[in-house]
C-alpha positions as MATLAB code, in Angstrom:
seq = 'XXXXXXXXXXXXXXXXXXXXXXXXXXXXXXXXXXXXXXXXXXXXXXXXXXXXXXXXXXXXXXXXXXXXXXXXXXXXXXXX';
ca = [
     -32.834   -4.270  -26.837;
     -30.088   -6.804  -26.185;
     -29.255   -8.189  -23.025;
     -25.923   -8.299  -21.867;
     -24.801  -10.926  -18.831;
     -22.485  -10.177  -16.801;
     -20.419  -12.358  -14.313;
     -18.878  -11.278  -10.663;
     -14.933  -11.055  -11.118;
     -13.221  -14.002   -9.132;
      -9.452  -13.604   -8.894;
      -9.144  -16.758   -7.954;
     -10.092  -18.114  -11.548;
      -6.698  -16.696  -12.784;
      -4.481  -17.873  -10.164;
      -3.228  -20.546  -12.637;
       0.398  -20.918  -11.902;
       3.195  -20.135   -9.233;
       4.604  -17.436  -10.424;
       0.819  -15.006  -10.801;
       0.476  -16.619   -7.387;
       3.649  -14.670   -6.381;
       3.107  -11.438   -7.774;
      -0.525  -11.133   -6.309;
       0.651  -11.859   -3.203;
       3.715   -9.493   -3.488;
       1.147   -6.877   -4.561;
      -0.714   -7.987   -1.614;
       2.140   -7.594    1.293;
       3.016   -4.193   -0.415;
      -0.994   -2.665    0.124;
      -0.892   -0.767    3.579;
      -4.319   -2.099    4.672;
      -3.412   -5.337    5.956;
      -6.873   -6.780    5.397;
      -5.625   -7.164    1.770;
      -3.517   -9.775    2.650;
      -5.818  -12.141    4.766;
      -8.140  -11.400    1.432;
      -5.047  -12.675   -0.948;
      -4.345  -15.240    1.231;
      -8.040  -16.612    1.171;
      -8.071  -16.258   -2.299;
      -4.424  -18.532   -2.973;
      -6.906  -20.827   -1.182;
      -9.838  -21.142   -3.396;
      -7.718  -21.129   -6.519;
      -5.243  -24.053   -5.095;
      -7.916  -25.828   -3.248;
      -8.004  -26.098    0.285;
      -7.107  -29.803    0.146;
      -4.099  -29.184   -1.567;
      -3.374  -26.639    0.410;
      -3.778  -28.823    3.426;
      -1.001  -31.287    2.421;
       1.228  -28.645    1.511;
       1.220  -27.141    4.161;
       0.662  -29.955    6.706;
      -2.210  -28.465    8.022;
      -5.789  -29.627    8.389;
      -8.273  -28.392    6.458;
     -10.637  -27.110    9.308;
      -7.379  -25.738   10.724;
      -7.193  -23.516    7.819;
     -10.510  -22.679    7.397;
     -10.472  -21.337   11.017;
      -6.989  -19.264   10.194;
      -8.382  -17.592    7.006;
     -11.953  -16.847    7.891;
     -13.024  -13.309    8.498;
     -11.928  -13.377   12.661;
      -8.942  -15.916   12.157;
      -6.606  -13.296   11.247;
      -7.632  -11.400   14.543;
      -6.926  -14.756   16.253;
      -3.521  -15.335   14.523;
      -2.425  -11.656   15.461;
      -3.190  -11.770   19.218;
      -1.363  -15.306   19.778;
       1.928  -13.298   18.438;
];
């Protein structure tokens, strides 16, 4: 019997260029559950890096951390 390996899908892995960037986060803002967002949004993350992220954005890293983990987007929502 041969084994076959599998590997968890990461999204992230084919965020490769600006304009697949775009379109998932297009599909993203289009989705009516607007946890799929915050979950495109930390995903942009991992597949830029969160450094480079950082000094695009002019934010600091733990800054960002704190705004995309799982109760940062309940934070960001109730200071608007």
């Amino acid at each position: 019997m041969m084994i076959t390996k599998t590997k968890m899908f990461d999204v992230a892995e084919f965020l490769e260029d600006e304009e697949t960037i775009a379109e998932y986060l297009n599909m993203a803002l289009e989705d009516p559950n607007p946890e799929m967002l915050l979950l495109a949004v930390r995903n942009i993350a991992r597949a830029c890096g969160m450094t480079q992220l950082a000094r695009d954005t002019g934010l600091g890293r733990k800054n960002l951390y704190k705004a995309i983990s799982e109760g940062g987007w309940n934070r960001v929502i109730n200071r608007v």
